[in-house]
C-alpha positions as CSV (number, residue, x, y, z in Angstrom):
1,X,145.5,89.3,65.1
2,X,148.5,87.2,64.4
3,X,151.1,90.4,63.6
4,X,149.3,91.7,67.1
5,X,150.6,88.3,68.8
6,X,153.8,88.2,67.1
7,X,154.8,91.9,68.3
8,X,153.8,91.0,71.5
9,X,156.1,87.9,71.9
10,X,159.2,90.3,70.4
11,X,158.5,93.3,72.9
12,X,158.2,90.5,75.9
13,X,161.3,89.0,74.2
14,X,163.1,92.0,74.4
15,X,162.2,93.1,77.5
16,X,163.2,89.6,79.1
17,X,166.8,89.9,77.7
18,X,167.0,93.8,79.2
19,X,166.2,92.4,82.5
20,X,169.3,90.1,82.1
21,X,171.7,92.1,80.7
22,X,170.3,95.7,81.2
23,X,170.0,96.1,84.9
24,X,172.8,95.3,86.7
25,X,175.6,93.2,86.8
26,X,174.5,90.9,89.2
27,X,171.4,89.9,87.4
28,X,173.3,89.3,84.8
29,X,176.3,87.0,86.6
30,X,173.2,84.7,88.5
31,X,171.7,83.8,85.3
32,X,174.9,83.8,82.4
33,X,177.8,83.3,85.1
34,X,179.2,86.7,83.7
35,X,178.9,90.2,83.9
36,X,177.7,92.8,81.1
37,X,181.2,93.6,80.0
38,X,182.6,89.8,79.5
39,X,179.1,89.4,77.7
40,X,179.6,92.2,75.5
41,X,183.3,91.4,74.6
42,X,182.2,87.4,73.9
43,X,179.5,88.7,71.3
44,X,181.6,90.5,69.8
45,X,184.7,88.2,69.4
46,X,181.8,85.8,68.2
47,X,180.5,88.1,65.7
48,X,184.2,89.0,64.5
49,X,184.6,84.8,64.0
50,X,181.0,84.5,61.5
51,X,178.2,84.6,64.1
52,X,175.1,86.5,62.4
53,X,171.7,87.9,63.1
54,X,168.9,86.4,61.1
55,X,166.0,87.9,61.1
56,X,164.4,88.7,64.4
57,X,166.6,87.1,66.4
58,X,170.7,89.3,67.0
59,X,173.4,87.8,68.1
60,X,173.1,89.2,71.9
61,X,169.9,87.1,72.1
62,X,172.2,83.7,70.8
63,X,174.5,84.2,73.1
64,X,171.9,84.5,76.0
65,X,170.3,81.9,75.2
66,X,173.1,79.5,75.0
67,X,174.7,80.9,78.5
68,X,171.8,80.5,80.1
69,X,171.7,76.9,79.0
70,X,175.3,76.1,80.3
71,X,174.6,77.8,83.5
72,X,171.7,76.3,84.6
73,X,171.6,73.2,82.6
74,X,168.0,73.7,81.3
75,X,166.6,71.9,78.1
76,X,165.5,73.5,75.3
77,X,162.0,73.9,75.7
78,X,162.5,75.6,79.0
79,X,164.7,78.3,77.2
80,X,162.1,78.7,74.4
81,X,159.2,79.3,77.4
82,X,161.6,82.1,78.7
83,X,162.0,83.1,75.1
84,X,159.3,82.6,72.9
85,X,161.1,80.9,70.4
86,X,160.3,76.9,69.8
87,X,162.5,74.2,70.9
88,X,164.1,73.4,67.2
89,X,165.0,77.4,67.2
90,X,166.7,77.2,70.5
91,X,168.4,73.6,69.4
92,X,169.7,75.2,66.0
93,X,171.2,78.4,67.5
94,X,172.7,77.1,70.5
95,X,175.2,75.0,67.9
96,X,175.1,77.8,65.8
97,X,177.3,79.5,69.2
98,X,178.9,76.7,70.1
99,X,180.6,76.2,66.8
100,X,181.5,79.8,67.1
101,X,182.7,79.1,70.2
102,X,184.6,76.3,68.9
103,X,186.8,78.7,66.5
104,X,187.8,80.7,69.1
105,X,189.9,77.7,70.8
106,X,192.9,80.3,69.8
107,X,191.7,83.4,71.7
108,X,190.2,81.6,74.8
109,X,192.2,78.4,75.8
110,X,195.2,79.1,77.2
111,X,198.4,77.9,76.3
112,X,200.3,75.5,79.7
113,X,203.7,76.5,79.8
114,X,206.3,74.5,82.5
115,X,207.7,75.5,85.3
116,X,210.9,77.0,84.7
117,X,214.2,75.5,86.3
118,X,215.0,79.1,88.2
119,X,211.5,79.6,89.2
120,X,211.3,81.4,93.2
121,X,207.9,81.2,93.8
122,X,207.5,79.7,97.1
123,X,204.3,78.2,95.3
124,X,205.6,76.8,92.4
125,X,209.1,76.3,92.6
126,X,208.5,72.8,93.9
127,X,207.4,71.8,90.7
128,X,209.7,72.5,88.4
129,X,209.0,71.6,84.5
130,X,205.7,70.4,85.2
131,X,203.2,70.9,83.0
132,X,199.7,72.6,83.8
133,X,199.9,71.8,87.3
134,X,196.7,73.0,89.0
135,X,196.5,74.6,92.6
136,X,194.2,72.1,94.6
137,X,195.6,69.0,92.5
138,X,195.8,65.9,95.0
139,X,199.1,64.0,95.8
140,X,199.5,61.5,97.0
141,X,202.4,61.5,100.3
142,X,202.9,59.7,103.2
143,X,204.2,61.9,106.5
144,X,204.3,60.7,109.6
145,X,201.0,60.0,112.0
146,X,200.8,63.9,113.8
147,X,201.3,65.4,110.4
148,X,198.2,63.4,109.0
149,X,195.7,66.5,110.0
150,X,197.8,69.2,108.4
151,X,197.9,67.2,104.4
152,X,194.1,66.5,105.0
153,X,192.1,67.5,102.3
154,X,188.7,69.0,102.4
155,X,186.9,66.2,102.3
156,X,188.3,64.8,105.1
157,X,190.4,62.0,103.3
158,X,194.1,61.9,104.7
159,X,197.3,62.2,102.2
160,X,198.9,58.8,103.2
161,X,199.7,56.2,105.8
162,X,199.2,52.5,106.1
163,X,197.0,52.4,108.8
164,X,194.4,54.2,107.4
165,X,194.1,53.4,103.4
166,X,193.9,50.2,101.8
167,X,195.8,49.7,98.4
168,X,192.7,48.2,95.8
169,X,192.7,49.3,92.0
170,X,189.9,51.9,93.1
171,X,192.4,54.5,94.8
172,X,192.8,55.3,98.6
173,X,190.0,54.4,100.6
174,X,189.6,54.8,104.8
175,X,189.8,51.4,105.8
176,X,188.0,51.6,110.0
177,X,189.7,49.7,113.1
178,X,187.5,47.7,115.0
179,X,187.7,50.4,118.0
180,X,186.3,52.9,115.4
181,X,183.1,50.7,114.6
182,X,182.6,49.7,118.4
183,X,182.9,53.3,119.1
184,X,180.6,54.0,116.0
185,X,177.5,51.2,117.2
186,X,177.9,52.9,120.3
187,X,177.0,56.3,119.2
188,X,174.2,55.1,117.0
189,X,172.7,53.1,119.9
190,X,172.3,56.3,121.3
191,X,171.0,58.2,118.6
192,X,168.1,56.2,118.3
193,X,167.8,55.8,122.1
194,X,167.1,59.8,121.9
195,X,164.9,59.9,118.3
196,X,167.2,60.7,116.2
197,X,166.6,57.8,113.6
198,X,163.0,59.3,111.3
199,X,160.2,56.8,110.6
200,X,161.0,56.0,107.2
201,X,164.2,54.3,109.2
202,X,166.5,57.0,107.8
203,X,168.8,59.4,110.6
204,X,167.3,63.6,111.0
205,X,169.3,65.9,109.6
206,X,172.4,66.8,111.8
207,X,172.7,63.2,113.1
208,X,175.8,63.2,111.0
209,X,177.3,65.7,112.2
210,X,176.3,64.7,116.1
211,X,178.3,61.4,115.6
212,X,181.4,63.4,113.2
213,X,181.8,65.4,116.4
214,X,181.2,62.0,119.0
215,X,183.4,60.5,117.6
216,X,186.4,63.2,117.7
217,X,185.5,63.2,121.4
218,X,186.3,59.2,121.8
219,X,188.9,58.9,119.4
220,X,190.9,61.7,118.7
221,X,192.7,62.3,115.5
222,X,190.8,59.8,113.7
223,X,189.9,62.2,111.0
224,X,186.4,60.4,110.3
225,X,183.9,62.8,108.8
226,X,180.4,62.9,108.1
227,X,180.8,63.0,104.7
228,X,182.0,60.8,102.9
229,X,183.3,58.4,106.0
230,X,180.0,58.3,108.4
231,X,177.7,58.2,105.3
232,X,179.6,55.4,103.8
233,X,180.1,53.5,106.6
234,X,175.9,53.4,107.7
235,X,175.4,52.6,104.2
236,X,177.5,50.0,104.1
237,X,176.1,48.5,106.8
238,X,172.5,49.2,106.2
239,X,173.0,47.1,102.5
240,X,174.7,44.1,104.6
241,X,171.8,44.2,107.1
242,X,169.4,44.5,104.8
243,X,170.6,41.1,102.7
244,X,171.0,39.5,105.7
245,X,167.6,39.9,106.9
246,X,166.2,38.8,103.9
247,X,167.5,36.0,103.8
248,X,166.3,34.9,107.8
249,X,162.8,35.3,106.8
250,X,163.1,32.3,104.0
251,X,162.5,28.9,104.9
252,X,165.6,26.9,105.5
253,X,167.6,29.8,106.7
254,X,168.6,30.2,109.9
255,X,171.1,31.8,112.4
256,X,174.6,30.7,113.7
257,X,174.3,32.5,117.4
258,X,177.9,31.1,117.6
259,X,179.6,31.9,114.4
260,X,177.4,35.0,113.9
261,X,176.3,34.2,110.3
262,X,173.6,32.9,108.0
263,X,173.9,29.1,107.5
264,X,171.5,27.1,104.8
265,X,171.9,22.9,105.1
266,X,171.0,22.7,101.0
267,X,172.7,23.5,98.4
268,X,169.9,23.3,96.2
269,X,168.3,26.0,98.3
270,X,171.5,27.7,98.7
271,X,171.6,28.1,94.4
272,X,168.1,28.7,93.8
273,X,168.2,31.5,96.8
274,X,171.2,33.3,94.8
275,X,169.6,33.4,91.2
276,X,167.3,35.8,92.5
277,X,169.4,37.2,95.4
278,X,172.4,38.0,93.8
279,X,173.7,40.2,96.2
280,X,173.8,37.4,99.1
281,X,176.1,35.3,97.2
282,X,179.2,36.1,99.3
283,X,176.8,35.8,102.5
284,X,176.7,32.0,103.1
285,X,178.5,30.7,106.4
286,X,180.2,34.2,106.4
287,X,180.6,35.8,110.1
288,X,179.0,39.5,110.4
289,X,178.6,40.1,114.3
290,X,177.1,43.2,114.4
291,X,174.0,42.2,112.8
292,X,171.6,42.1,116.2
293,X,173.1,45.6,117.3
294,X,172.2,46.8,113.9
295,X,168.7,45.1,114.1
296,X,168.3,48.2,117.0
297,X,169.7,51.0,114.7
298,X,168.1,50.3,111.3
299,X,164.8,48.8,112.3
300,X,163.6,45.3,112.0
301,X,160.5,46.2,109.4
302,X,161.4,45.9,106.0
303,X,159.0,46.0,103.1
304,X,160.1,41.7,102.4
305,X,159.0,41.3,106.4
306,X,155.9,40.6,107.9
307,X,154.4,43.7,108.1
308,X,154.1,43.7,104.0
309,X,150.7,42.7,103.8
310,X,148.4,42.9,101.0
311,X,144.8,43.8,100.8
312,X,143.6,40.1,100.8
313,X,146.2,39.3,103.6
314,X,144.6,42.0,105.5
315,X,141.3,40.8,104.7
316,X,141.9,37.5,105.9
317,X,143.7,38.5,108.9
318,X,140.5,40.7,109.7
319,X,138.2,37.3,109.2
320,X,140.8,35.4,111.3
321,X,140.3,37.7,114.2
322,X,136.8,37.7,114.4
323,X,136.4,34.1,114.6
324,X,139.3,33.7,117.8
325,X,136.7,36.5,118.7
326,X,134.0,33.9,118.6
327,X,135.5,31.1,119.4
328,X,136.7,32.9,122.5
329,X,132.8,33.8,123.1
330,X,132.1,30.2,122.8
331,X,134.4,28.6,125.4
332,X,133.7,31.7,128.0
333,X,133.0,29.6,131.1
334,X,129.1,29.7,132.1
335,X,128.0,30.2,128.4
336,X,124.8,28.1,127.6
337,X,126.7,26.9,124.6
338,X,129.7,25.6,126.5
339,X,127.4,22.3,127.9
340,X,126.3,21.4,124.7
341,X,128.9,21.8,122.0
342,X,130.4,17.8,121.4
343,X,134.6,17.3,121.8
344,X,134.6,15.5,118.7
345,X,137.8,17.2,117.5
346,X,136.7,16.7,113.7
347,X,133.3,18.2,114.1
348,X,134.9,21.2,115.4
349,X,137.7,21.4,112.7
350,X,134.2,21.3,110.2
351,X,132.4,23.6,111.9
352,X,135.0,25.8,112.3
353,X,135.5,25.3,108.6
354,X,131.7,26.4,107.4
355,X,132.2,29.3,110.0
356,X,135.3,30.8,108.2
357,X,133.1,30.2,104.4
358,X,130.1,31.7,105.9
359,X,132.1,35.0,106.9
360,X,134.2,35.1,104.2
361,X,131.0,35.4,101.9
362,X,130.0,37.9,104.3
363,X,133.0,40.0,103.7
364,X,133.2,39.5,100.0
365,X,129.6,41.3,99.8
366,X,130.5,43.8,101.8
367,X,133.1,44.7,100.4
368,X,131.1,44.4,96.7
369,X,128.2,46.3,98.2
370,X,131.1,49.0,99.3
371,X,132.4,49.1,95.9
372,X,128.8,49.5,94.1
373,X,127.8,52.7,96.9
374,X,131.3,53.9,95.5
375,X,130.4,53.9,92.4
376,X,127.5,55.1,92.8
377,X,128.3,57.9,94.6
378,X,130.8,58.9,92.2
379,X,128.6,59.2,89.4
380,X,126.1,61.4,91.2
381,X,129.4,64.1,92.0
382,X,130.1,64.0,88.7
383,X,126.8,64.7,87.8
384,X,126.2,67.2,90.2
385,X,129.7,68.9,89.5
386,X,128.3,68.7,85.8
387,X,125.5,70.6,86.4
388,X,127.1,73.1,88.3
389,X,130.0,73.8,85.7
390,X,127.8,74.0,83.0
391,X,124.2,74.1,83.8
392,X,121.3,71.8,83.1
393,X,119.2,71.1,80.2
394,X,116.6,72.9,81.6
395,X,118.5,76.0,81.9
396,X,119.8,76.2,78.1
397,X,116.1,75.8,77.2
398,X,114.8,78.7,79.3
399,X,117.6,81.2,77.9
400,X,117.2,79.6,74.4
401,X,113.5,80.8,75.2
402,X,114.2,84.5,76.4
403,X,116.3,85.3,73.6
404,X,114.4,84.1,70.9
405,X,112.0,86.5,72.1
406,X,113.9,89.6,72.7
407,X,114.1,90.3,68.9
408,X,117.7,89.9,68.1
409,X,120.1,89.2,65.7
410,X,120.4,85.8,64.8
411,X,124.4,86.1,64.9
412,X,124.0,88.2,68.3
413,X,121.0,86.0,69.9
414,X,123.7,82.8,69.1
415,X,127.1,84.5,70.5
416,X,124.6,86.0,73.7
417,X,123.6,82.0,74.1
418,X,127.4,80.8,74.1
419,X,128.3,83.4,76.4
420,X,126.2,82.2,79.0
421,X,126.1,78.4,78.4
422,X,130.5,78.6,78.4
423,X,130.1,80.4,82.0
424,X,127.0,79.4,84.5
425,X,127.3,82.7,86.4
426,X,125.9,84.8,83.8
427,X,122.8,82.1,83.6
428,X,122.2,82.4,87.3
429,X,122.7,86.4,86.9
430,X,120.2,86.3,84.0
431,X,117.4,84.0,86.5
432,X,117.7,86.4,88.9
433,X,116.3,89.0,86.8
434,X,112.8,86.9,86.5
435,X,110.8,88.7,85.0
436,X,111.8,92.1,83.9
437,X,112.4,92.1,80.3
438,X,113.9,95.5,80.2
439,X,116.4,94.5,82.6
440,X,117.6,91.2,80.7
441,X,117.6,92.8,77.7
442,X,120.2,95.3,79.3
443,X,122.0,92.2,80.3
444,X,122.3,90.6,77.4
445,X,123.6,94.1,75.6
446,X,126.4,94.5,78.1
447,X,127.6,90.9,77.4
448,X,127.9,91.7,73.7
449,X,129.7,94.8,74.0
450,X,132.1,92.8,76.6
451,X,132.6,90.1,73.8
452,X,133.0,93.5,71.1
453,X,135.7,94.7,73.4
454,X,137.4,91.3,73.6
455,X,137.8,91.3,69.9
456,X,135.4,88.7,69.2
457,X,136.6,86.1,71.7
């Protein structure tokens, strides 16, 4: 049984690496980035450089295995599913190729050599005893303002120019005019006006690319792209907007319509508030005016604003309804009540008071009386999906029964009772045969030349 099982992993095995590399080329380049002829040659420079079969497993299989890795950045138990091998055999040939790999730094890294002083290559020739310059590589230039779209790279960021990069440690970032965000709030106010903005408060896909293309229209030549300048900017904003609002819904925060920023009278307040906030250190007394136009364009729920409820705040809200309900009912004007309730404001506050604990009481068994029927009648569908998976009690007994009397084998009357306890159909197949004993007898025959055909299991 187990030789049976290990040929059949090798033939499967074998056939799975034909499919790569013995159909087509194009199989073969989607899953090792390389066609059959640049596979073949690499297995053998490996071999030629040490790389071995051992036992089952040749060196075209090694090599497979390890491409496929690199190509589709899969871990090593994924590979061994594909393969049939176990994760430690995928683990220890993969470096087994990659050292042979390694020893062939000679044959497969290419030497740079400089660009020669008489070089003519319109290309190159600009360049001259540089070393391992790269087509594509990004320099930095400054040209003048019309030239700006013609050195812009392909991800939209422009080559040079004061106005439009700032000079930090980080590199050459797009630094926006205040025209551009005016312009850019516009748009956005827009956007939302129309639907554009999804529930979970993020923008539908092409919104993007909608304001990319607005924004050409207001202010041509800007060069601002959806990616990374548009994306940056809203997330930019949305983080400043977010801290912002966090900190409005403390206590002891408030507003400055004027100045346009968060002001706190405590410093006490101010240094606790930070310890835990640290990203709204640099947000005290500091002006940030577009925070009501972004209020519109991001959404004023957030999971730290009121609409974060829990269950019991919920609960209570619920309870808090009912008795304005009521208390509206009360003071309804020609309600027999409203003549003889006192204005002794303290009685009211008490009554009020033993009203809220009655109903609260009332809720709390509810909701216990709602958990118990839960319960309850989760046990009975696990019951009944019990009985219906495996059969009752009553049923094992009755077939236990018949069989005993049919006059078999111990070993066959015991495999015939497994049979039909591990699967309920052939219990409810057997019932339905009442009682004809020829008929179950036939029954119970097929089911142990199915099992004999099985091989036993």
């Amino acid at each position: 049984m187990i030789r049976s099982r290990k040929f059949q992993f090798h033939a499967t095995r074998l056939q799975y690496l034909d499919s790569i590399i013995g159909n087509s080329d194009i199989q073969c380049v989607n899953q090792l980035r390389m066609d059959r002829r640049t596979f073949g040659l690499l297995c053998e420079l490996l071999r030629s450089r040490g790389l071995k079969a051992t036992g089952s497993l040749v060196v075209e299989e090694q090599v497979c295995m390890f491409l496929h890795t690199l190509s589709h950045h899969v871990k090593n138990h994924t590979i061994g599913s594909r393969f049939f091998r176990s994760g430690e055999t995928v683990s220890r040939y993969f470096n087994s190729v990659l050292n042979g790999v390694i020893r062939l730094h000679d044959v497969l890294l290419r030497v740079p050599y400089p660009v020669p002083e008489n070089c003519t290559d319109e290309r190159w020739k600009w360049f001259k005893n540089c070393l391992g310059a790269l087509d594509g590589t990004y320099i930095r230039v400054r040209v003048p303002e019309n030239d700006k779209p013609r050195y812009r790279t392909r991800k939209g960021m422009e080559s040079g120019g004061p106005s439009h990069t700032t000079g930090n440690k980080t590199g050459s970032r797009r630094a926006w005019t205040k025209d551009e965000e005016e312009a850019m709030l516009n748009i956005l106010d827009a956007v939302v006006a129309n639907g554009g903005r999804a529930d979970n408060d993020t923008f539908k896909s092409g919104s993007y690319k909608y304001i990319e293309n607005e924004l050409e229209k207001l202010l041509p030549g800007s060069g601002l792209k959806a990616y990374p300048h548009i994306d940056s900017k809203i997330r930019i904003w949305k983080k400043s907007y977010g801290v912002i609002f966090d900190m409005l819904n403390t206590s002891d925060f408030c507003w400055n319509e004027v100045r346009k920023c968060v002001v706190v009278d405590s410093d006490e307040v101010w240094r606790s508030y930070v310890e835990s906030h640290k990203d709204a250190s640099n947000w005290r007394d500091k002006p940030f005016p577009y925070y009501e136009r972004l209020a519109n364009i991001f959404g004023k729920d957030r999971a730290t604003g009121s609409s974060a409820e829990t269950p019991n705040d919920m609960a209570n809200a619920a309870l808090q309804e009912e008795i304005h309900d009521d208390d509206n009912e009360i003071d309804d004007e020609g309600s027999p009540m409203s003549t003889t309730l006192p204005s002794n404001s303290q009685y009211t506050t008490r009554s009020r008071s033993q009203s809220s604990n009655k109903r609260r009481s009332k809720l709390d068994e509810q909701i216990a009386g709602g958990i118990d029927k839960l319960v309850s009648a989760f046990h009975q569908a696990n019951a009944d999906m019990s009985q219906n998976m495996f059969g009752s009690s009553e049923d094992h007994d009755y077939i236990g029964r018949e069989l005993a009397s049919m006059g078999l084998f111990v070993d066959d009357e015991l495999i015939a009772l497994n049979l039909m306890v591990e699967k309920p159909s052939h219990i409810r197949a057997f019932k339905v045969l009442r009682n004809d004993r020829d008929r179950k007898f036939a029954y119970v025959r097929m089911l142990l030349r199915e099992h004999e055909r099985r091989g036993g299991i």
